[in-house]
C-alpha positions as CSV (number, residue, x, y, z in Angstrom):
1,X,-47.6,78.2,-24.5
2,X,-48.7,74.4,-24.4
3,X,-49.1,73.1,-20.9
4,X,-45.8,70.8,-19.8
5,X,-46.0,67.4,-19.9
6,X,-47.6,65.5,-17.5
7,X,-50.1,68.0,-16.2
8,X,-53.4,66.8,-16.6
9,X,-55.2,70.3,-18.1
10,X,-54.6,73.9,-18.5
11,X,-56.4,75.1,-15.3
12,X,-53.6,73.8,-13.6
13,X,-56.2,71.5,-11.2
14,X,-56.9,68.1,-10.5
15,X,-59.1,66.1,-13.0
16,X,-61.9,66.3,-10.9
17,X,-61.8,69.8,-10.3
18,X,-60.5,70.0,-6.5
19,X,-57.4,71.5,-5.5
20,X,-54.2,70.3,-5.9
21,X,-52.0,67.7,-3.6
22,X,-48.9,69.4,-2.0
23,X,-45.8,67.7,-1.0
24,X,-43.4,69.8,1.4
25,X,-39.5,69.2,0.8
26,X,-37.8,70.1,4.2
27,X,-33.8,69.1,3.7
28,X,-31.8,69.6,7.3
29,X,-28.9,69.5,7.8
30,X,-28.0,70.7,12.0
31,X,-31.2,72.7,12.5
32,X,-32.4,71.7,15.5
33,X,-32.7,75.5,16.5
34,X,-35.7,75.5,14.3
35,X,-37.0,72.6,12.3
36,X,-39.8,72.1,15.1
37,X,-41.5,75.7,14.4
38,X,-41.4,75.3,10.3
39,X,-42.7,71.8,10.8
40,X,-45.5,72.9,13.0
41,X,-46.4,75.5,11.0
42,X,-47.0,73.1,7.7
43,X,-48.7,70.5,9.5
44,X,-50.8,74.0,10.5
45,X,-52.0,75.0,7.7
46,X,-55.8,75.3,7.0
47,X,-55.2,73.3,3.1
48,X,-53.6,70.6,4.9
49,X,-51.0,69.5,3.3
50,X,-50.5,65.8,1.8
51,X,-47.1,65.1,3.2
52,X,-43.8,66.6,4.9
53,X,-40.8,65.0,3.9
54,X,-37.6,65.6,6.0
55,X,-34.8,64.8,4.0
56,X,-31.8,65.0,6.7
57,X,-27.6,65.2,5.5
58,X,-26.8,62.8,8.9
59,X,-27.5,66.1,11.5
60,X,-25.6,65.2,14.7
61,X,-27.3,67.8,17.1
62,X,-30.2,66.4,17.5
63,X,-32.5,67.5,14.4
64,X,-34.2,64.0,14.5
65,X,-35.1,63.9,18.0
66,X,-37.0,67.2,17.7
67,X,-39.4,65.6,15.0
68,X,-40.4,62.7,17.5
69,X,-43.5,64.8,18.7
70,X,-45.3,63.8,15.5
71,X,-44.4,60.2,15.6
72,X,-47.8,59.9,14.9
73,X,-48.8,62.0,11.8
74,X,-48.8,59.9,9.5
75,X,-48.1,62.5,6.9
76,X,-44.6,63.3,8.2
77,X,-41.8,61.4,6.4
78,X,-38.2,61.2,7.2
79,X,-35.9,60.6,5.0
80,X,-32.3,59.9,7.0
81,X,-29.2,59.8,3.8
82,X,-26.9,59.9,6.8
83,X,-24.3,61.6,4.6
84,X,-24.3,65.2,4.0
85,X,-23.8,65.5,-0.1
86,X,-25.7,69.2,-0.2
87,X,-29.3,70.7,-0.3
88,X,-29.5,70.3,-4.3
89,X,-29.3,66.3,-3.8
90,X,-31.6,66.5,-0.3
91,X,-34.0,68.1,-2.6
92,X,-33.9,66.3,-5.5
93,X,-34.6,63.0,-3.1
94,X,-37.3,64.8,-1.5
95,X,-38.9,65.8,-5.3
96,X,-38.3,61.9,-6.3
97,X,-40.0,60.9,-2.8
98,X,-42.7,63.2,-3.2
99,X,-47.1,62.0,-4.1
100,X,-48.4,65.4,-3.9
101,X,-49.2,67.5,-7.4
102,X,-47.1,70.3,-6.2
103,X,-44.1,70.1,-4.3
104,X,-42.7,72.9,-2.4
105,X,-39.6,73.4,-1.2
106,X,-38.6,75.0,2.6
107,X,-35.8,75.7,4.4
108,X,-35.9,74.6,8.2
109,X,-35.8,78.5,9.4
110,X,-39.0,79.2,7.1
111,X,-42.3,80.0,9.0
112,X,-45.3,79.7,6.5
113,X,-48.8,81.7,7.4
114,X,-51.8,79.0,8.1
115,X,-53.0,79.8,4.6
116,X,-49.9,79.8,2.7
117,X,-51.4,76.0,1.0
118,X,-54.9,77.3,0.2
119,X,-52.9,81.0,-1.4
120,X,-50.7,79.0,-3.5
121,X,-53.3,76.7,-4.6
122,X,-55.9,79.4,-6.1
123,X,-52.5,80.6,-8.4
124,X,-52.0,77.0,-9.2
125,X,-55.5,77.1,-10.6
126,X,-54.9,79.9,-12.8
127,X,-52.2,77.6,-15.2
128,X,-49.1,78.3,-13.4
129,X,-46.4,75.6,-13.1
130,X,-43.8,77.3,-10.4
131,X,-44.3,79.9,-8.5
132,X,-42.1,82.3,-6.1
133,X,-43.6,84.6,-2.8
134,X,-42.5,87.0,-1.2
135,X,-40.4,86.8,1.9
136,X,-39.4,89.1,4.9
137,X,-37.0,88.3,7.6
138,X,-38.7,87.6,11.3
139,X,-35.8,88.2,13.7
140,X,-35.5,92.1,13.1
141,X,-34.6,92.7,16.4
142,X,-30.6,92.0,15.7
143,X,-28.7,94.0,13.3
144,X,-27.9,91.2,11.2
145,X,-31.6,90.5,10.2
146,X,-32.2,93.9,9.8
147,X,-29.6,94.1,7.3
148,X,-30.1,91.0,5.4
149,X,-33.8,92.4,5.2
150,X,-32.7,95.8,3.5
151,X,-30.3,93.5,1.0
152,X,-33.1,91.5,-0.2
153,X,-35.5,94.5,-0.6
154,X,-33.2,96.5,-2.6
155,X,-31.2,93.8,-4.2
156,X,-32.9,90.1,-4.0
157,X,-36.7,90.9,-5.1
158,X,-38.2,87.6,-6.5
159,X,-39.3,89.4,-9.5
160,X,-35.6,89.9,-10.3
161,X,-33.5,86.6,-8.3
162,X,-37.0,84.2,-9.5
163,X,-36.3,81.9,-6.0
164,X,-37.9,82.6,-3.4
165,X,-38.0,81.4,0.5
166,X,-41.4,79.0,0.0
167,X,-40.8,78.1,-3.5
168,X,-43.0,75.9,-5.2
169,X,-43.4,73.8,-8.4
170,X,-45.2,70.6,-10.3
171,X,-43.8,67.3,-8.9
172,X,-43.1,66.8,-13.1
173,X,-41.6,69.8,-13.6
174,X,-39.4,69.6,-10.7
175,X,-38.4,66.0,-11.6
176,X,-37.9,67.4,-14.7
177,X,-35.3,70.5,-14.0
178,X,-33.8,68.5,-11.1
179,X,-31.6,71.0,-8.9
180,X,-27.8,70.5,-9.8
181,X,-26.1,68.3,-7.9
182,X,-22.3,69.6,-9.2
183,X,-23.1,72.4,-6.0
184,X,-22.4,71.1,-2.7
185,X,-23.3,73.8,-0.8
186,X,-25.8,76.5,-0.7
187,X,-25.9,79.0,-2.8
188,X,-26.7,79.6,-7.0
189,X,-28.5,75.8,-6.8
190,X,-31.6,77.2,-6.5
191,X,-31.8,79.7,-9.2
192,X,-30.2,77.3,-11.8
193,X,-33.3,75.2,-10.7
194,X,-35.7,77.6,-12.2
195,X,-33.7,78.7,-15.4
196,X,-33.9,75.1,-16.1
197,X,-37.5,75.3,-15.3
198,X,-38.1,78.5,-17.6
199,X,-35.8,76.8,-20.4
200,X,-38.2,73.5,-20.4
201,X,-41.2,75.9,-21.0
202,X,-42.9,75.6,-18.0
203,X,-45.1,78.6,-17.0
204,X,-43.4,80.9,-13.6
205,X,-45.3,83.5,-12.2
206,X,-44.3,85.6,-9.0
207,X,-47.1,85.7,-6.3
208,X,-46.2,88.6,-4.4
209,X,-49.0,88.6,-1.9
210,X,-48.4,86.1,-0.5
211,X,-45.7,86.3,2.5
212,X,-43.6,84.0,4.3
213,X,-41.1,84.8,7.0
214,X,-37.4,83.3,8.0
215,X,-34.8,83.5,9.8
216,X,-31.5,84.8,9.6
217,X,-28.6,83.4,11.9
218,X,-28.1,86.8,14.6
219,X,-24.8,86.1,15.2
220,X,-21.6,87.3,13.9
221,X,-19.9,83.7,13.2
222,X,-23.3,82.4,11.6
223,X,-23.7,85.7,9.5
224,X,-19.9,85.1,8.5
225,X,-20.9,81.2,8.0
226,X,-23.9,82.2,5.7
227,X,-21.4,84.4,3.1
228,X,-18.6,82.7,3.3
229,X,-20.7,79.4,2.5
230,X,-22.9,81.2,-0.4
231,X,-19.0,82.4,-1.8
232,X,-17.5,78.5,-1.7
233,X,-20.8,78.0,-4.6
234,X,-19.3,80.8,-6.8
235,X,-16.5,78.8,-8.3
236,X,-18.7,75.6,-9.0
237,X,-21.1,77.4,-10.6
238,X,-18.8,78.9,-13.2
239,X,-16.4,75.6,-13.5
240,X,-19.2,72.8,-12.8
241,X,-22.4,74.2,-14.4
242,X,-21.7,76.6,-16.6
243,X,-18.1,74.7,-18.0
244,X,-15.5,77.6,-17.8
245,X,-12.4,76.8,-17.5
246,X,-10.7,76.8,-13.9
247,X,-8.2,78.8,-15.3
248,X,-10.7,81.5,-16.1
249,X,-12.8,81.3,-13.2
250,X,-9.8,81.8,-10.7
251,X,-8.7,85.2,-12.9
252,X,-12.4,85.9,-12.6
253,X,-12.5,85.6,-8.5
254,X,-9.3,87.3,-8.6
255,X,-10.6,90.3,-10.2
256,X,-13.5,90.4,-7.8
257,X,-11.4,90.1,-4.5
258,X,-9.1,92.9,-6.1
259,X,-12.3,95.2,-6.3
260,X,-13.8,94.1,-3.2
261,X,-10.1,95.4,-1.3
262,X,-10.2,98.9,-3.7
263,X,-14.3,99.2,-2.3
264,X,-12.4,98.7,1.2
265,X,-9.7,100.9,0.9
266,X,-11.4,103.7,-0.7
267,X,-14.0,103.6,2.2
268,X,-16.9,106.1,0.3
269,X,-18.0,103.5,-1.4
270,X,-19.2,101.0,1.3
271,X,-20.6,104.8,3.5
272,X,-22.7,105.0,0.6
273,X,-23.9,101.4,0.3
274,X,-24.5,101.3,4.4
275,X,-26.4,104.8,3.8
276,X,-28.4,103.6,1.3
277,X,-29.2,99.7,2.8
278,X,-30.2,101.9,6.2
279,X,-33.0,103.7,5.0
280,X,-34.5,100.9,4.3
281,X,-34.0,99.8,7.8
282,X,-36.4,99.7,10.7
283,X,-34.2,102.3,12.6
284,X,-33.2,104.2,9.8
285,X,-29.5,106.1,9.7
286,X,-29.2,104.6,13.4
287,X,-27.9,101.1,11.8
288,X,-25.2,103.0,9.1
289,X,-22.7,102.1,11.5
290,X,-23.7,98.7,11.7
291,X,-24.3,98.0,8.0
292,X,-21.3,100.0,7.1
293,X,-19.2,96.6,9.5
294,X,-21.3,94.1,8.1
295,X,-21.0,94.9,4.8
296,X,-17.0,94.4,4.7
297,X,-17.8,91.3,6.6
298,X,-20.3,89.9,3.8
299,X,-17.6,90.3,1.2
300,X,-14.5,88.9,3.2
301,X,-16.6,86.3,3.7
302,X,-18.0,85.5,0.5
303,X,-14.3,85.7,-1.4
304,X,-12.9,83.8,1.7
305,X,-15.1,81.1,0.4
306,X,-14.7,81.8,-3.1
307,X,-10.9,80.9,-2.4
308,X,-11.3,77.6,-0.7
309,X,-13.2,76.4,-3.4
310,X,-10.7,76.9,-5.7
311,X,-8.2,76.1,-3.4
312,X,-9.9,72.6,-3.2
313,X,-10.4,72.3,-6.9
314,X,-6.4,73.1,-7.4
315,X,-5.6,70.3,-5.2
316,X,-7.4,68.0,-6.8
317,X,-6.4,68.6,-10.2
318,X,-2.5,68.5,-9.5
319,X,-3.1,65.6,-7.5
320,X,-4.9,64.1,-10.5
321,X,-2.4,65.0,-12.8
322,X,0.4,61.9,-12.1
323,X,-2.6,59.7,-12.1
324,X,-3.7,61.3,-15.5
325,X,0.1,61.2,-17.1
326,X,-0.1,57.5,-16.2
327,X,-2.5,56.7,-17.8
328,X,-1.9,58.5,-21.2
329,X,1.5,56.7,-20.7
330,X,0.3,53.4,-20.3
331,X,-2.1,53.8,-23.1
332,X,0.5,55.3,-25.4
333,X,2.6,51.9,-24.4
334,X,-0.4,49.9,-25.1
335,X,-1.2,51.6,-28.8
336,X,2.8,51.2,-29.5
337,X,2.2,47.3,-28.7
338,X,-0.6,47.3,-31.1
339,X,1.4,49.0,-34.0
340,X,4.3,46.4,-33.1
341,X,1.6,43.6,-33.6
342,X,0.4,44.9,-36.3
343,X,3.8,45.5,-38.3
344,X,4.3,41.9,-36.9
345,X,1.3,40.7,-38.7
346,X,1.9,42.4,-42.0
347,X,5.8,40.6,-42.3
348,X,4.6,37.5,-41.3
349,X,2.1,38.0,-44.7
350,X,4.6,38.7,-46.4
351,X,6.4,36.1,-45.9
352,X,3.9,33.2,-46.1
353,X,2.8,34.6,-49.8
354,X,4.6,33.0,-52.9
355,X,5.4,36.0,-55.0
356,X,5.6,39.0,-52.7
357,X,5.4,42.2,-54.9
358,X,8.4,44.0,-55.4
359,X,10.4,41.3,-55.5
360,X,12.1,38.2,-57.5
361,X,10.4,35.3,-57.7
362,X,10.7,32.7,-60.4
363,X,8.3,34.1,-62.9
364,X,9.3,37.3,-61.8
365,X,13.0,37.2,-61.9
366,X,13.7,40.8,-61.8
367,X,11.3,42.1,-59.2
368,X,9.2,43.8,-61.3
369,X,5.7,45.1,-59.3
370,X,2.9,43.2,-61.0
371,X,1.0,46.5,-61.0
372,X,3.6,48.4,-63.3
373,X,4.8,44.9,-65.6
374,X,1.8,44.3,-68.4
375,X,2.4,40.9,-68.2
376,X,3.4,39.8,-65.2
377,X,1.0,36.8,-63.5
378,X,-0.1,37.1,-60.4
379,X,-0.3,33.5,-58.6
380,X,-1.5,31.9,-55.2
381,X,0.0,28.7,-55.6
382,X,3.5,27.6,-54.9
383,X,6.2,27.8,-58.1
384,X,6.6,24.7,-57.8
385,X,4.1,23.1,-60.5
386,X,0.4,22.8,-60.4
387,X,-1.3,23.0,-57.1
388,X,-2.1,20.6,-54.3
389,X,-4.7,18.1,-54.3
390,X,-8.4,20.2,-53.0
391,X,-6.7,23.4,-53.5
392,X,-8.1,25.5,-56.4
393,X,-5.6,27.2,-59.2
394,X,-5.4,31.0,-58.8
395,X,-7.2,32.7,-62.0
396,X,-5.0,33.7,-64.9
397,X,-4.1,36.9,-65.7
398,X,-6.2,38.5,-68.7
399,X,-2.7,38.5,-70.8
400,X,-1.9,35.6,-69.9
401,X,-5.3,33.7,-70.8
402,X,-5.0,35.2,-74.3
403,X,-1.0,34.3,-74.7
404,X,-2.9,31.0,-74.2
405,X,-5.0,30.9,-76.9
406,X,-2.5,30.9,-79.1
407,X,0.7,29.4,-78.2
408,X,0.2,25.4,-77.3
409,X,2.0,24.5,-74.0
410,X,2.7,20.9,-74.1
411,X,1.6,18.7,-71.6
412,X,3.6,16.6,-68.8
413,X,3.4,13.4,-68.4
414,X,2.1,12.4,-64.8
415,X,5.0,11.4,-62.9
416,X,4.7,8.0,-62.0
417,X,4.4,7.4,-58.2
418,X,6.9,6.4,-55.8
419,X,7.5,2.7,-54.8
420,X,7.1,1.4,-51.6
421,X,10.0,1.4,-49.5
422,X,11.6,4.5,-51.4
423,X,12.2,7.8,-49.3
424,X,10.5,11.3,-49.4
425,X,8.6,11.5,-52.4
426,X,9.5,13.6,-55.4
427,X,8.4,16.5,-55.8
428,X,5.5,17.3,-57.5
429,X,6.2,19.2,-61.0
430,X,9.6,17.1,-61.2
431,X,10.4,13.9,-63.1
432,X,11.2,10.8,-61.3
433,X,15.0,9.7,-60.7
């Protein structure tokens, strides 16, 4: 496969042989729990890094103030939109913002290792153009964490989701693929990211070696928060991105919150999935009762917010519709206007020409159409005699010209011209009185 454009060779370094620039894309949004700890730890690293851009959604407790402490670093930018329009937009800023051969993309709750920069650039040097780590939750200490860890081992695997916590790409590929903007929230945007990636040829590779850690929220309201916002990206996806009709998408979440109650109400099922997730757990069969909760929490939440997405996109569309039935009407009024002006037109033609076909006219008494009579004469000038001064005689008809030939038609004597002081003149064509 042919190296994308933009990138200077196939090794995947810099033209002069050193390793690559990296930009980090931190977008915020409220995280002033941790966005001191993930900047610290990329202005940390022992690759240092060329920038950090903070790309902040108009955070109102205090996410800015905690970045004050490096005031001085010149490599950390903020970038302050002061209007939350989602993490696909903050990171698209950030990619467009970005100097750096390789821009990688954080979340504020991300913690890399020191050499997560120098890692990621020996795989860069072997041709690859994005690449996804590994990740493992930090705060195992709440049952929460432990069970988001146990999901994504059994479940989320980069090998199989392709994002990744500390994903990474080539400032042209990113600004190439561009995250999709039509999801607000968080939740799908990311892996759309890299199937447009993948579909513009550029070259993915999965480092697993290399480990990042994150955290989780350890509460039930943020756990509940997390699903239920992942759920509201559902129905965008399937409308927005991938153009299904709203009508199908809602059967389609219907049909998933009708098996998500049957899993409920049969019970076994979710014993077996909270079984299965708790083996993989640092306490093993200890946290079945826990996962066993949590998972009928994770999928109240996430159909909760499947609803009040469509929910929102209902509203809109019926409160569209008057404005919509307007506007067809006033554009059906506006092409009847132009049909009226235009049968308008085509009578006032008709009745500024001499010998409208179809009907009787001097040298066509009867109304005979001059397409079906052999020898009717099609004229432009008035019947009234020969034409105006400066106006030019209408060719004869073939008949008529070889009628002419043979059959001498007399000439008229020029009518002498009125005297002075005499009334309207005589017409032309007409003898004098």
């Amino acid at each position: 496969m042919e190296a994308a454009p933009g990138i200077a060779s196939a090794s995947g370094t810099l033209a002069s042989g050193g390793p690559p620039s990296f930009s980090v894309v931190i977008p915020t949004y409220n995280e002033a729990a941790d966005i001191a700890d993930t900047v610290r730890c990329v202005l940390a690293q022992t690759l240092p890094a060329r920038e950090v851009i903070v790309v902040d959604g108009g955070s109102t407790d205090g996410t800015l103030a905690r970045l004050r402490a490096w005031r001085g670093d010149r490599r950390l930018r903020v970038i302050s939109e002061g209007l939350r329009r989602g993490v696909a937009a903050a990171r698209n800023t950030g990619a467009r913002a970005a100097r750096g051969d390789i821009v990688v993309f954080l979340n504020a709750d991300v913690l890399l290792p020191r050499d997560f920069l120098a890692r990621l650039a020996e795989t860069y040097a072997d041709g690859a153009h994005a690449v996804s780590v590994d990740a493992r939750v930090e705060n195992l200490d709440c049952a929460a964490g432990r069970y988001l860890q146990a999901l994504h081992t059994r479940d989320y695997p980069p090998q199989r989701v392709g994002w990744s916590e500390g994903f990474s790409c080539r400032r042209e590929a990113a600004l190439t693929a561009l995250f999709p903007e039509e999801i607000p929230g968080a939740g799908g945007e990311d892996v759309e990211f890299l199937r447009r990636l993948v579909a513009g040829g550029y070259r993915w590779r999965v480092d697993d070696r290399i480990v990042v850690a994150h955290r989780v929220p350890a509460t039930l309201p943020g756990f509940t928060a997390q699903f239920r916002g992942r759920g509201r990206a559902i129905p965008y996806i399937e409308h927005r991105v991938r153009a299904l009709p709203l009508a199908l998408v809602t059967l389609r979440r219907a049909a998933a919150a009708c098996a998500s109650i049957a899993r409920a109400l049969l019970i076994a099922p979710n014993i077996i999935e909270a079984v299965t997730l708790a083996r993989r757990s640092p306490r093993g069969l200890r946290d079945t009762p826990a996962f066993w909760a949590l998972r009928h929490l994770q999928f109240a939440a996430h159909r909760l917010g499947e609803w009040d997405t469509l929910a929102a996109m209902w509203r809109a569309r019926i409160a569209g519709r008057p404005s919509r039935i307007a506007a067809a009407r006033s554009g059906k009024h506006a092409r009847a206007g132009t049909d009226t002006r235009t049968r308008t037109d085509r009578s006032s033609d008709l009745s500024s020409s001499w010998h409208p076909q179809g009907r009787s006219s001097p040298t066509n008494p009867r109304g005979v159409s001059s397409s079906a009579h052999p020898r009717a004469v099609r004229s432009s000038s008035p019947p009234h005699g020969p034409s105006s001064a400066g106006q030019e005689a209408a060719p004869l008809h073939p008949t008529a010209a070889r009628v002419r030939r043979y059959v001498r038609v007399p000439r008229q004597a020029p009518s002498a011209a009125p005297a002075a002081g005499d009334g309207a003149a005589a017409r032309p064509g007409k003898k004098a009185a």
